[in-house]
Backbone as a printed PyTorch tensor [residue, N CA C, xyz], in Angstrom:
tensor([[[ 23.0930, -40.0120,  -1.9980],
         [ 23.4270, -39.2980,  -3.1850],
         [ 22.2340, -38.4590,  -3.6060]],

        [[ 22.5350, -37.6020,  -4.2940],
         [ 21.4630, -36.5090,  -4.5870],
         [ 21.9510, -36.0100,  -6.0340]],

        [[ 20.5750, -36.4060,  -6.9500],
         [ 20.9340, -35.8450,  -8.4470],
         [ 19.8540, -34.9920,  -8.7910]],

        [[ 20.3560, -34.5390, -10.1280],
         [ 19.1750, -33.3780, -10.5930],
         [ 18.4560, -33.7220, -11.2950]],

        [[ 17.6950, -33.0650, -12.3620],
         [ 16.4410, -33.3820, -12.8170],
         [ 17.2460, -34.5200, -13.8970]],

        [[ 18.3380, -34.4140, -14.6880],
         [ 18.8890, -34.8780, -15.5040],
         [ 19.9360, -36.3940, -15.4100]],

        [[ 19.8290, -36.4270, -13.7460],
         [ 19.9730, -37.8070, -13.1390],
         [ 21.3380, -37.7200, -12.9310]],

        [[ 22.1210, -36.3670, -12.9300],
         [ 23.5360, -36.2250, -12.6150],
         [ 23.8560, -36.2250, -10.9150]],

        [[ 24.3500, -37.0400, -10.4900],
         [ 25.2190, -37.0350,  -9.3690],
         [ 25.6640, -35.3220,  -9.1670]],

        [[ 24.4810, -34.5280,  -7.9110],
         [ 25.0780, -33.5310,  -7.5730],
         [ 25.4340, -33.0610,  -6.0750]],

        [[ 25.6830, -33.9280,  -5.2210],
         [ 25.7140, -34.4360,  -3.8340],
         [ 25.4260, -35.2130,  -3.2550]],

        [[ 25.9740, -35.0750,  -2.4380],
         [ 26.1690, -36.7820,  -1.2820],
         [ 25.7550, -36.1960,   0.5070]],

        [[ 24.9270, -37.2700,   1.1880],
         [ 25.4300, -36.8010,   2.7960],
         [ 25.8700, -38.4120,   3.3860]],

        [[ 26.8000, -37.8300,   4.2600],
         [ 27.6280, -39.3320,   4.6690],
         [ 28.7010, -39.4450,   4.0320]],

        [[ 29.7600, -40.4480,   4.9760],
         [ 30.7190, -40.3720,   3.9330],
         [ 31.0700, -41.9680,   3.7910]],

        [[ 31.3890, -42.8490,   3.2100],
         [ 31.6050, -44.1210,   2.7960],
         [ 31.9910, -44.4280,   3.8830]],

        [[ 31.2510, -45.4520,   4.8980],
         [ 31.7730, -46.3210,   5.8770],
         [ 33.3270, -46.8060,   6.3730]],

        [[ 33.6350, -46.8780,   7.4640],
         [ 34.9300, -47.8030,   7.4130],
         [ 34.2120, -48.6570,   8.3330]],

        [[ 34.8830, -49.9100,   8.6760],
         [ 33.9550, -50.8960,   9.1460],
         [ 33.9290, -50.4760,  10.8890]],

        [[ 35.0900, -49.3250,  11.1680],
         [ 34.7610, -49.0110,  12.7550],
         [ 34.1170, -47.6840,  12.8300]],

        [[ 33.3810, -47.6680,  12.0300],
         [ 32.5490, -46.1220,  12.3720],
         [ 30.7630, -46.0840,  12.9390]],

        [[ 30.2020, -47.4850,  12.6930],
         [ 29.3760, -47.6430,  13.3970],
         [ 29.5040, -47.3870,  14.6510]],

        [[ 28.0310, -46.4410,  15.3180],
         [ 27.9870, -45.8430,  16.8790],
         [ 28.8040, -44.8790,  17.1290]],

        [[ 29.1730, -43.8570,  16.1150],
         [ 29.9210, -42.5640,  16.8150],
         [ 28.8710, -41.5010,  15.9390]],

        [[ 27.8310, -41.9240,  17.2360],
         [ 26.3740, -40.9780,  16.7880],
         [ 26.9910, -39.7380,  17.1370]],

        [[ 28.5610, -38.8390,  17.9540],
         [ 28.5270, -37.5590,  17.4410],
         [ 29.1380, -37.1090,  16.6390]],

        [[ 29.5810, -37.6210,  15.3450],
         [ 30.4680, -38.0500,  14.5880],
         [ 28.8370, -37.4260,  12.9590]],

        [[ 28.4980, -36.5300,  12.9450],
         [ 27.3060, -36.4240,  11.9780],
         [ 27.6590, -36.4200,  10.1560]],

        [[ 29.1050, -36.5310,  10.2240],
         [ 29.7720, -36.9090,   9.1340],
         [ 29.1580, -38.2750,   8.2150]],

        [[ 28.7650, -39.5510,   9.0080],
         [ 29.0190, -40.4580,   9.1060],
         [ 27.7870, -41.7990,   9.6930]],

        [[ 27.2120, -42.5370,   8.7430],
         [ 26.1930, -42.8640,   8.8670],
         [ 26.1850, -44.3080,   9.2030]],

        [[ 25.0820, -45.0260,   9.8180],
         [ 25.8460, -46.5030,  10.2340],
         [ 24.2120, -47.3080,   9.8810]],

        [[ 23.8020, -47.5220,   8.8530],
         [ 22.8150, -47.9360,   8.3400],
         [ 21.5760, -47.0430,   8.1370]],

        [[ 21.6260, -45.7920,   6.8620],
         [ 20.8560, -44.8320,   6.9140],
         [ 19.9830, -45.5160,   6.1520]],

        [[ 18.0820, -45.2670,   6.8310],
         [ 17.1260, -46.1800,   5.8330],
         [ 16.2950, -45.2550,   5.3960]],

        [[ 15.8220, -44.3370,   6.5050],
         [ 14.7910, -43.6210,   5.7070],
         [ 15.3140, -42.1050,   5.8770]],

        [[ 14.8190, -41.4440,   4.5200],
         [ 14.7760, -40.3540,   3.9410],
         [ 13.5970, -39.6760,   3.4760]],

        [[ 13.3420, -38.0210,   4.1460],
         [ 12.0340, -37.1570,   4.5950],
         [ 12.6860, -35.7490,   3.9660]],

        [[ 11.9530, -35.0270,   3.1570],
         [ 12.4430, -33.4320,   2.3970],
         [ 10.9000, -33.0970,   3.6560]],

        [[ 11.0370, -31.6820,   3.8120],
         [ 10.1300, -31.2170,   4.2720],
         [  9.7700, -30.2870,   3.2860]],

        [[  8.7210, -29.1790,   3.5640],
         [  8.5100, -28.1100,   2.6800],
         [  9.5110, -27.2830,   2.4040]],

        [[ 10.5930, -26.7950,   3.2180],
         [ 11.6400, -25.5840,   3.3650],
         [ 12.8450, -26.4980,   2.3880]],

        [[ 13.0230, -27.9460,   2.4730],
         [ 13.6590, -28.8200,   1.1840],
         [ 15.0250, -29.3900,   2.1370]],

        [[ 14.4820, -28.9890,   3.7350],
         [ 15.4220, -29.7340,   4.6940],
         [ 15.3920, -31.3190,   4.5670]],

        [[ 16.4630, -32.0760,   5.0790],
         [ 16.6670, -33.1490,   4.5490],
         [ 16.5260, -34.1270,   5.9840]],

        [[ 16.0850, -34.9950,   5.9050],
         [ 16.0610, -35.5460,   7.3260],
         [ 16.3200, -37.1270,   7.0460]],

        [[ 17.2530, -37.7470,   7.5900],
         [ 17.5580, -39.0820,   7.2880],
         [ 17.7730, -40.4930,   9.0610]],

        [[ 16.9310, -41.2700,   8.9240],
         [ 17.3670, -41.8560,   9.7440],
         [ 18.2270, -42.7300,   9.7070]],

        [[ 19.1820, -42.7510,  10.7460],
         [ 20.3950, -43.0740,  10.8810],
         [ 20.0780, -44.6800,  11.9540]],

        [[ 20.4440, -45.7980,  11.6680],
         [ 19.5190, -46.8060,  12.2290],
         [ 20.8230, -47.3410,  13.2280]],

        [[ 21.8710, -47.1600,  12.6350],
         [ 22.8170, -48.0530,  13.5130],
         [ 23.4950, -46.8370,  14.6140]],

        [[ 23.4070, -45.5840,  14.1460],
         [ 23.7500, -44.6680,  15.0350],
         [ 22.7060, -44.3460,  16.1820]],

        [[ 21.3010, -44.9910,  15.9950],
         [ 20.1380, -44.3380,  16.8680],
         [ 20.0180, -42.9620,  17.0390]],

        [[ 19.5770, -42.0650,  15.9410],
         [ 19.2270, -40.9680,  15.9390],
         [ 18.3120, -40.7600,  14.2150]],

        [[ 18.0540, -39.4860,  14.2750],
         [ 17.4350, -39.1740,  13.3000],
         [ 18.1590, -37.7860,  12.8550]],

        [[ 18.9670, -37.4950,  11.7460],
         [ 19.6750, -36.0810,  11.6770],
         [ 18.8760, -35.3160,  10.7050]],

        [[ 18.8940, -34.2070,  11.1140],
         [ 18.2500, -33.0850,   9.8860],
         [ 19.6330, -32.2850,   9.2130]],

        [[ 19.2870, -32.2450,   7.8780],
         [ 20.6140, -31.2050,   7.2040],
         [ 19.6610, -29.9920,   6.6260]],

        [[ 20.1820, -29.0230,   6.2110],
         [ 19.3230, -28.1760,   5.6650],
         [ 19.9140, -28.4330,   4.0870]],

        [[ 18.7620, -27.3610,   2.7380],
         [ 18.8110, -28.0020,   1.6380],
         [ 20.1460, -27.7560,   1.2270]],

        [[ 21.4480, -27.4610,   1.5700],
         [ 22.7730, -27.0920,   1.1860],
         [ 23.7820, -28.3400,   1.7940]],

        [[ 22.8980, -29.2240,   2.3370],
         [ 23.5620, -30.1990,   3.1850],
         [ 24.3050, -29.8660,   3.8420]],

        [[ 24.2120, -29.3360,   5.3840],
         [ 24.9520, -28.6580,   6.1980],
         [ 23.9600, -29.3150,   7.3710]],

        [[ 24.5750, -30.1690,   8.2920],
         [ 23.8600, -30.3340,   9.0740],
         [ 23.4220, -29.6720,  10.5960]],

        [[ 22.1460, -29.5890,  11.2010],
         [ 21.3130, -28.9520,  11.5070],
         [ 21.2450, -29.5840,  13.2120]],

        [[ 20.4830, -31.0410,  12.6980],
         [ 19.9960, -31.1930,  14.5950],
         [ 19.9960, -32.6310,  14.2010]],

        [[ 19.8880, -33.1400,  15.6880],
         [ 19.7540, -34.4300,  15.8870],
         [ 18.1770, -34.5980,  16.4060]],

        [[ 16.9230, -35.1620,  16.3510],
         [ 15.8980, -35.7910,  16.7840],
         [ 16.1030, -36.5450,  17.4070]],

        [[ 15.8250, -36.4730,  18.7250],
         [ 15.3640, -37.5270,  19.9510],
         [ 16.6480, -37.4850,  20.5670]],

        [[ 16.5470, -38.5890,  21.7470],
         [ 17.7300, -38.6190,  22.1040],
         [ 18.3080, -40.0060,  22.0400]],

        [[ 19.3790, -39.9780,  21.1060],
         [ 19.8980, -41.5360,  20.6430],
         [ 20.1810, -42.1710,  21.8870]],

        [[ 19.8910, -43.2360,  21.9010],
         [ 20.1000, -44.5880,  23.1320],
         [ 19.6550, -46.0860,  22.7180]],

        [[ 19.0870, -46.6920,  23.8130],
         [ 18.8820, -47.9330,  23.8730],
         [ 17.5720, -48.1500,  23.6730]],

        [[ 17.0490, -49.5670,  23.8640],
         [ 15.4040, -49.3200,  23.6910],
         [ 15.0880, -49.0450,  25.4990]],

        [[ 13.8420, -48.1860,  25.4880],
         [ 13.2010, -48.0660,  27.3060],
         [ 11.9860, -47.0680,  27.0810]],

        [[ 11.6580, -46.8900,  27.9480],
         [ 10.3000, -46.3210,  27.9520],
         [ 10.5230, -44.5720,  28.0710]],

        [[ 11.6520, -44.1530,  27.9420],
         [ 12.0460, -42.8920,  27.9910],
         [ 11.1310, -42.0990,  26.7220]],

        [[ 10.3110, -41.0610,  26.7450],
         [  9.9140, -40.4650,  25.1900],
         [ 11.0730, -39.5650,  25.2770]],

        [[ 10.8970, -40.2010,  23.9000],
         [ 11.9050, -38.8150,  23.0540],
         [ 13.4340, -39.6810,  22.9880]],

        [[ 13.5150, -40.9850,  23.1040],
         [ 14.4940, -41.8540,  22.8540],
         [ 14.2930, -42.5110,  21.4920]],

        [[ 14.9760, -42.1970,  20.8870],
         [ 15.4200, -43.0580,  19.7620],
         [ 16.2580, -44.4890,  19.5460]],

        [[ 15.9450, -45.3060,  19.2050],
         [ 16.4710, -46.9840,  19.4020],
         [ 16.7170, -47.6630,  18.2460]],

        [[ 15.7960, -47.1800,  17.1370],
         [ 16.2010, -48.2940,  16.0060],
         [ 15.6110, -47.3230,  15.0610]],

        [[ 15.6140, -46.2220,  14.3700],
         [ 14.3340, -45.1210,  13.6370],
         [ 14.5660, -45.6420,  12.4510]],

        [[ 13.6210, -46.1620,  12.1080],
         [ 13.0710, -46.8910,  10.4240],
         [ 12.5830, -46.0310,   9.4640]],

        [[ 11.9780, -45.0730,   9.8010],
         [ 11.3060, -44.2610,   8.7090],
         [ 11.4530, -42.6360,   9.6960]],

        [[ 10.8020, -41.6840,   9.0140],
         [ 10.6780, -39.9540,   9.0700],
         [  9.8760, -39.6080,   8.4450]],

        [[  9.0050, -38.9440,   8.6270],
         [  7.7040, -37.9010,   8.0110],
         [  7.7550, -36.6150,   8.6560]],

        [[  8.1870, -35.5640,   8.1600],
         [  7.0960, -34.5140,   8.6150],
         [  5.7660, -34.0410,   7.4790]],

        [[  5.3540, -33.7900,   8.6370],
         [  3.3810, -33.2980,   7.8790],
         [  3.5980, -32.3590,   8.0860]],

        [[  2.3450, -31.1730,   7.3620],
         [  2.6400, -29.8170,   7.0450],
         [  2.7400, -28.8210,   8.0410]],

        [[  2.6850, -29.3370,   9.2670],
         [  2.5770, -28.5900,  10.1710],
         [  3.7910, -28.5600,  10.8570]],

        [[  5.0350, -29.1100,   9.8690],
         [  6.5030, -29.4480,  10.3370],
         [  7.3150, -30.2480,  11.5230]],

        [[  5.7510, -31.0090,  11.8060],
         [  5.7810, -32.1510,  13.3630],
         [  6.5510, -33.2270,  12.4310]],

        [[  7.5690, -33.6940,  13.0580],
         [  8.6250, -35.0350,  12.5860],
         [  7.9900, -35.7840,  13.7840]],

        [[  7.7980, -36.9030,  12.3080],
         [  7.1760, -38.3120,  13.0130],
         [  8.6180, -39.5320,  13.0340]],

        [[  8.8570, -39.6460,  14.0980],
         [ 10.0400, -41.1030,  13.6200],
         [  9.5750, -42.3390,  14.4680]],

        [[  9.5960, -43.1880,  13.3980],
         [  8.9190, -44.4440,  13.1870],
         [ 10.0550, -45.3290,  14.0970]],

        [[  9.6370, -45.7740,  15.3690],
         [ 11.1900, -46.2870,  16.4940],
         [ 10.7230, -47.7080,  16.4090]],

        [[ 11.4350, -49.0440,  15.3180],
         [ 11.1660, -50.1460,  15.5120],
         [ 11.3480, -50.5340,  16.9410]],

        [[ 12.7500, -50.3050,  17.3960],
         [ 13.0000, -50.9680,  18.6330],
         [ 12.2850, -50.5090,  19.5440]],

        [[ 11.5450, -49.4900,  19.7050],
         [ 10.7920, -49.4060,  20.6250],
         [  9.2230, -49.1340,  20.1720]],

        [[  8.7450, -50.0340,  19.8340],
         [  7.9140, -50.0680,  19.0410],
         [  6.8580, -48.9420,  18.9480]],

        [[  7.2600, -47.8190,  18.2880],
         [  6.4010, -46.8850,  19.1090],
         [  6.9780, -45.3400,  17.9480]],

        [[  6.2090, -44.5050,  17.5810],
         [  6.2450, -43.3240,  16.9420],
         [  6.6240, -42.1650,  17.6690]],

        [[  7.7220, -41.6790,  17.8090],
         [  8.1880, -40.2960,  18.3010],
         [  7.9030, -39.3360,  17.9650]],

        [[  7.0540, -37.9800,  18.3180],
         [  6.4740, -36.9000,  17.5400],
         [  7.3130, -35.7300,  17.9120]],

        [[  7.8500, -35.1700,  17.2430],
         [  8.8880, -34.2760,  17.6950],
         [  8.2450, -32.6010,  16.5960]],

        [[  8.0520, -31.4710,  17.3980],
         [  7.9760, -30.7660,  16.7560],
         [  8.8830, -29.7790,  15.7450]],

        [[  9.1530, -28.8740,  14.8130],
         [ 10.1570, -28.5230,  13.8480],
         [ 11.5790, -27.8800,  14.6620]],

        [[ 11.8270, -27.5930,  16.1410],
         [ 13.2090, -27.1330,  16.5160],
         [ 13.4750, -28.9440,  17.2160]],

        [[ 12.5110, -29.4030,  17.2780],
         [ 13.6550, -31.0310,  18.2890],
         [ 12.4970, -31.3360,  19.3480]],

        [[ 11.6010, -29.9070,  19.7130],
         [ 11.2500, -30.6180,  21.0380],
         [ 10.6200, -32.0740,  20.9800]],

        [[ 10.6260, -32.9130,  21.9140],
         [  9.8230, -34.1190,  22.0070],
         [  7.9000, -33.3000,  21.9240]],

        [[  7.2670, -34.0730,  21.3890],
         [  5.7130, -33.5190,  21.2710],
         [  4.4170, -34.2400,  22.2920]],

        [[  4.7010, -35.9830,  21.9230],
         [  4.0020, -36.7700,  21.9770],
         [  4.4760, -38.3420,  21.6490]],

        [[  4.1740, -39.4420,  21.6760],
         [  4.3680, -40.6390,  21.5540],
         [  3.0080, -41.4790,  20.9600]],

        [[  3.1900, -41.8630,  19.8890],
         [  1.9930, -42.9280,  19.9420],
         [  2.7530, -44.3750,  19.4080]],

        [[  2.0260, -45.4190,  20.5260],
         [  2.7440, -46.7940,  20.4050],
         [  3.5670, -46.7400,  21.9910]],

        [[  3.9790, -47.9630,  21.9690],
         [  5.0890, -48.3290,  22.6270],
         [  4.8620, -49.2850,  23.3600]],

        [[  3.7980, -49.8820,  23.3420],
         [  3.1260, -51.8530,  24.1120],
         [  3.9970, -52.3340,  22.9570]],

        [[  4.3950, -53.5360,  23.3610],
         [  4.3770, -54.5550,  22.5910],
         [  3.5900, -55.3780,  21.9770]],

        [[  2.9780, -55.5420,  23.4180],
         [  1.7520, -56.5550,  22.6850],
         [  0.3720, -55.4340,  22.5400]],

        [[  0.1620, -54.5500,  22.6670],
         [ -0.9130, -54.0830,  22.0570],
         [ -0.7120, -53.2890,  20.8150]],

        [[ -0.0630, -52.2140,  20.5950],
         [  0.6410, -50.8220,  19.7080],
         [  0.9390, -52.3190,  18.5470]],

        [[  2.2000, -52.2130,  18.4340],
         [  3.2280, -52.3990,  17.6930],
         [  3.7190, -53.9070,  17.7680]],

        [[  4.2680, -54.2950,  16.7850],
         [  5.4540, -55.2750,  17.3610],
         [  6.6630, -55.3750,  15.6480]],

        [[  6.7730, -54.7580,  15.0880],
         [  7.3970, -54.4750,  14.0930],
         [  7.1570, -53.0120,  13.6010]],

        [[  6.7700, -51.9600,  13.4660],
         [  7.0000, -51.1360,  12.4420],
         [  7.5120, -50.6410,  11.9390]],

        [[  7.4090, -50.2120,  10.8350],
         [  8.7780, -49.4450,   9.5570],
         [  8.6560, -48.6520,   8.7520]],

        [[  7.1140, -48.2830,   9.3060],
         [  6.6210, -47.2610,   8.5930],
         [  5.6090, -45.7870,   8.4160]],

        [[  5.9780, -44.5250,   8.5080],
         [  5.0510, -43.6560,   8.7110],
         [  4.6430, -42.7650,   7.3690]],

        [[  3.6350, -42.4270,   7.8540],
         [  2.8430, -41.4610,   6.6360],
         [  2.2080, -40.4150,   7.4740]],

        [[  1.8390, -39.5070,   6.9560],
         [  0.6120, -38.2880,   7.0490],
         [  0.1710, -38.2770,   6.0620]],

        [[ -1.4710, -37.4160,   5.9140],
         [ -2.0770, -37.2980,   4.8830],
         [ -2.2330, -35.7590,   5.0480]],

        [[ -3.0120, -34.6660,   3.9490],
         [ -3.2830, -33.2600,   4.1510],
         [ -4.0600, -33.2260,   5.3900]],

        [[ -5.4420, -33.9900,   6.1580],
         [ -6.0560, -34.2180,   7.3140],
         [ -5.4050, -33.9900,   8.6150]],

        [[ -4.1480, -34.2830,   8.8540],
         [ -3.7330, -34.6200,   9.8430],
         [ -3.5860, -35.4830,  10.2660]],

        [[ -3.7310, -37.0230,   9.2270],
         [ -3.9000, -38.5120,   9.9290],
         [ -2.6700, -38.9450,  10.2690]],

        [[ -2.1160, -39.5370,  10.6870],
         [ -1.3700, -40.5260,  11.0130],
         [ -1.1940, -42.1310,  10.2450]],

        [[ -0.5620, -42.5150,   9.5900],
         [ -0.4770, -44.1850,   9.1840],
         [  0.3620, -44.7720,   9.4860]],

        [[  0.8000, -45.9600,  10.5800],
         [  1.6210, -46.2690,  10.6230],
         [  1.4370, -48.1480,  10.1420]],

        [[  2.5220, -48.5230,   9.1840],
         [  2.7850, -49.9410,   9.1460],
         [  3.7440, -50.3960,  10.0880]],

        [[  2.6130, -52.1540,  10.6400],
         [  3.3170, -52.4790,  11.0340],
         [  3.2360, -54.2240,  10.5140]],

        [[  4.9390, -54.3040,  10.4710],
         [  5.3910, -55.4640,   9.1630],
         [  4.8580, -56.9830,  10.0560]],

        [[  5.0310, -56.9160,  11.4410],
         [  4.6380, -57.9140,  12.0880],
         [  3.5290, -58.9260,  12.3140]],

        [[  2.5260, -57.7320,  12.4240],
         [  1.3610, -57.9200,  12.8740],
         [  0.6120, -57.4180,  11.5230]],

        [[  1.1480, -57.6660,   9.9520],
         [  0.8690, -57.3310,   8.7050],
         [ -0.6880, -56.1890,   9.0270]],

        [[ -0.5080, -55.1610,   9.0530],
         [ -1.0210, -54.2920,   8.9930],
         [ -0.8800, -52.8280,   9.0070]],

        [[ -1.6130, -51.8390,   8.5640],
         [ -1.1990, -50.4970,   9.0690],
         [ -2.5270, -50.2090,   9.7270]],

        [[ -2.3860, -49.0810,  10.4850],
         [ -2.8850, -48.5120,  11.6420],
         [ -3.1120, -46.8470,  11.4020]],

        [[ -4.1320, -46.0630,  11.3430],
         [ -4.6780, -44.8030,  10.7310],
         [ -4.8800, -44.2290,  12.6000]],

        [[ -4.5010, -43.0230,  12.8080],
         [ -4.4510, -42.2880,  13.9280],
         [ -5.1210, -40.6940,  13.4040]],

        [[ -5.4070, -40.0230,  14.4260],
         [ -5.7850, -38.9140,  14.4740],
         [ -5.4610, -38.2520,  15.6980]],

        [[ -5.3070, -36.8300,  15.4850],
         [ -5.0230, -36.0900,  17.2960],
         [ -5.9190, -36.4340,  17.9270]],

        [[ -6.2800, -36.3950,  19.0740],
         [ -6.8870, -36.1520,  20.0900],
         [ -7.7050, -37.7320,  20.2890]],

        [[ -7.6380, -38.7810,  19.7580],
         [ -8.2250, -39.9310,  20.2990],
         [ -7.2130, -40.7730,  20.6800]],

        [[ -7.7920, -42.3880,  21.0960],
         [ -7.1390, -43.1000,  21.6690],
         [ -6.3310, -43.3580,  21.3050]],

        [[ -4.9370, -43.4610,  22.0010],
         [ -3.5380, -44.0620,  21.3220],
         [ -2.3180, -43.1630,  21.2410]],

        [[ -3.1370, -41.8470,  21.4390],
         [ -1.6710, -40.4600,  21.4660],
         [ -1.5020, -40.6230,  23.3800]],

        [[ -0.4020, -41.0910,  23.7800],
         [ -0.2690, -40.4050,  25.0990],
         [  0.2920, -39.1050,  24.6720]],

        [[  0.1480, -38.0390,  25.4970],
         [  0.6900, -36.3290,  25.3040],
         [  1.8460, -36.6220,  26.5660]],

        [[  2.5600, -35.7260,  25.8940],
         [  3.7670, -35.1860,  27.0100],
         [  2.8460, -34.6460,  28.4700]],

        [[  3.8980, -34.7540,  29.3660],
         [  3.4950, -34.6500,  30.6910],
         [  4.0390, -33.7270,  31.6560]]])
């Protein structure tokens, strides 16, 4: 739901569940446990969709736009989406999605392309997270609920593998 300054109900994205609409990720009507919600600068709307495995962008008229990553299962594929808990983009319009099930941060730049990956060990990266941030710097924060901590990143050091 989406209200105005005055707290009036002035749009909605999604439309009220029926109990068989979970997993008809091409179905963008229609949401199957949406958790996190990202405005960018332009006031695009980006919501992850947890039971559909994807991440959708609408633009600010709610008209939807693109899908992030490519919805599936958990695997070592980048640019797969599995369980997306959270969304950030930083000012440089890079969408960060926070992939519990694969424990691991998807960096996708502002048309979809895949960018980069940081995370995806189990036992080293991640083993819960649910949460991303940027700062004006360029940092990176990611929580992770498991291993009760968050984790501060930057480009170019240890922990970004780059596309290949």
């Amino acid at each position: 739901m989406i209200f105005n300054s005055a707290h009036a109900l002035v749009g909605q994205l999604g439309v009220t569940n029926d109990p068989g609409t979970c997993g008809a990720s091409a179905d963008t009507a229609h949401f199957c446990g949406p958790i996190g919600v990202e405005i960018d600068a332009s006031r695009n709307i980006y919501v992850t969709d947890w039971g559909n495995r994807r991440v959708v962008k609408y633009n600010s008229a709610r008209q939807y736009q693109m899908v992030f990553g490519i919805p599936g299962t958990d695997g070592d594929q980048h640019g797969l989406v599995s369980g997306p808990d959270d969304v950030e983009v930083d000012a440089k319009g890079r969408v960060f999605v926070a992939d519990m099930n694969n424990n691991r941060v998807e960096v996708f730049d502002s048309t979809g392309n895949y960018l980069t990956t940081l995370g995806g060990d189990w036992n080293v990266e991640f083993r819960q997270l649910s949460d991303v941030s940027t700062d004006s710097a360029g940092n990176v924060f990611v929580s992770d609920m498991q291993m009760g901590r968050i984790r501060k990143y930057s480009y170019g050091v240890a922990g970004w593998r780059q596309k290949t």
